[in-house]
Phi, psi and omega in degrees: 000312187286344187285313163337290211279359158284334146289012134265036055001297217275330184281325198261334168308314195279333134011271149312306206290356191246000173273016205197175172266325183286308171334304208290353191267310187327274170011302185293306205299320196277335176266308207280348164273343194229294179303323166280299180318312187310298224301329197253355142296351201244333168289327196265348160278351173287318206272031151238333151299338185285007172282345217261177198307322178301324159240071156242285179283339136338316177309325203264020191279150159305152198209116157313140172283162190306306183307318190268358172289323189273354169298334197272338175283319192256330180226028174219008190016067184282163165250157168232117184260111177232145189238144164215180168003280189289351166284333177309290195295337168323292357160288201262008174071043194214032173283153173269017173125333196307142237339049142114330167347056165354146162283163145241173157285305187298314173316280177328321167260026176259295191314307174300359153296302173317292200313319215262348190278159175235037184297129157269026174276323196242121143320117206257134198227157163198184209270135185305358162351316178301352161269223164292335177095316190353101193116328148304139189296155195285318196288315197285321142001273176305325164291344176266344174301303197290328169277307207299317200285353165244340181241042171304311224263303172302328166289313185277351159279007158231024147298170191232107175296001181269352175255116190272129192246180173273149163287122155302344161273008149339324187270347194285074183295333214242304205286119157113355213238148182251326219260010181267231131206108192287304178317317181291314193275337185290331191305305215278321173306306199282009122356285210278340156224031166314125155063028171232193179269122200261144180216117175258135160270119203222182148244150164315110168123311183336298168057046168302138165084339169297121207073318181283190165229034216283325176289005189260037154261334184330149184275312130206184192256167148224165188224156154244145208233122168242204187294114176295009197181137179058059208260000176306339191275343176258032178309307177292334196261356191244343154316306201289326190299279188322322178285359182265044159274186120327105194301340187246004184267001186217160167233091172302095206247127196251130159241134191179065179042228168293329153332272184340306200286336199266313210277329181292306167292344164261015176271293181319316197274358172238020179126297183325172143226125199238158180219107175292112183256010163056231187269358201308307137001267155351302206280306182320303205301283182351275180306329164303345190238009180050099130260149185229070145153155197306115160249173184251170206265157176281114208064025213198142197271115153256098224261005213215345180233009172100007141128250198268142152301180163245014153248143166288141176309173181279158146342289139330301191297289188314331220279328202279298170317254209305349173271356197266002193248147221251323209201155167223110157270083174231000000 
């Protein structure tokens, strides 16, 4: 319990410290001193560990093709529940904070509920990873490398090898990825919510869909607006909302970290259909602007570029963005 509560010590320090300029150099100071140094002990314990038996078997887990996910999505109206890296670490309570997020007990045994369910309504996905990566950027490799050498072991007790899942990087489509037709995956999300009523759940700042065009086949958006950061603690309230919609008449697309992944499967197990759409956003800004690495979107919380921008949306832009909002869950 006192290590628990030092690492959310450590998580609301670190928090503070990405609001200010002097916080972000401490940061700096702290990866190139600390972080980095670890990160290529933990690559030479992946290159010395990736033959044994623990990924012979990851390797043989099962996977829906992309095509058949977004089938399961547009014309069986599945929810999609996604895990990565950081639901892992949530998971075992030792994460370090992405989007701001505390460890918990109830996170961790809600997320491990989710990972171990068999709702059949929901898809349950997590990252294709466990192979070769073909197609993938050499940094994104190496970062999979660098997560496989501490939770290899840990993924596999709690995958089920007889089960077939969805890729959770379905949403990453564009920074990083070789192996894709980046035009073909934005059409086919936007498939999945041609002519129906979008209803988002975000955090403050998030703004999916905002500036862009990826939501303007939707018939129309709505927003329910919560915490950009530790947002699991307004869990009920973000629950409560979302049900006074109609169950068969919206589509719930959520980003909101580890929230997302738990608020889509208890959405899912009561009628809905919700989808944790993760960076998808993000990734879109991205492929609009050619950027070949995270930067951060104008006007909009990048949690992979140091959090909210410090440009404002245009005017116009913002005016459209604050009439789509329905309900603030803080």
């Amino acid at each position: 319990m006192k290590l628990q509560m030092n690492k959310n010590g450590l998580i609301r320090i670190k928090t503070k410290f990405q609001k200010n300029m002097l916080g972000k150099m401490i940061i700096k100071i702290y990866h190139c001193c600390i972080a980095i140094p670890r990160s290529k002990m933990l690559l030479l314990k992946y290159y010395l560990i990736r033959n044994n038996e623990t990924f012979k078997s990851l390797a043989k887990i099962e996977f829906y093709k992309d095509s058949e996910l977004f089938d399961l999505m547009i014309n069986e109206r599945k929810s999609v529940c996604r895990f990565g890296d950081g639901e892992i670490a949530w998971i075992y309570r030792d994460s370090r904070g992405y989007f701001g997020q505390e460890n918990s007990k109830e996170l961790s045994e809600r997320l491990k509920q989710v990972l171990l369910s068999d709702c059949k309504d929901a898809v349950v996905c997590v990252p294709n990873f466990f192979g070769n990566m073909k197609g993938y950027a050499k940094s994104r490799i190496k970062n999979r490398n660098i997560h496989l050498s501490q939770y290899a072991d840990r993924w596999l007790k709690l995958l089920n090898l007889s089960k077939r899942y969805g890729d959770a990087l379905i949403t990453r489509v564009y920074n990083g990825r070789f192996n894709v037709e980046y035009e073909y995956m934005f059409s086919m999300w936007k498939k999945v919510w041609d002519k129906k009523l979008v209803v988002m759940i975000e955090g403050a700042g998030t703004r999916f869909g905002v500036g862009n065009d990826l939501l303007s086949n939707a018939a129309n958006v709505e927003r329910i607006v919560g915490p950009s950061e530790n947002a699991f603690g307004c869990y009920n309230k973000l629950i409560e909302t979302a049900r006074l919609y109609p169950k068969h008449d919206v589509l719930f697309l959520i980003a909101m970290g580890p929230t997302a992944t738990i608020l889509a499967y208890d959405l899912a197990s009561e009628g809905y259909q919700a989808i944790d759409i993760g960076h998808l956003d993000i990734e879109y800004e991205w492929f609009l602007h050619h950027s070949d690495h995270a930067v951060s979107v104008k006007g909009k919380y990048v949690n992979e570029a140091g959090g909210m921008s410090s440009c404002d949306l245009d005017v116009e832009i913002e005016k459209k963005y604050n009439s789509e909002i329905r309900y603030r869950c803080v």
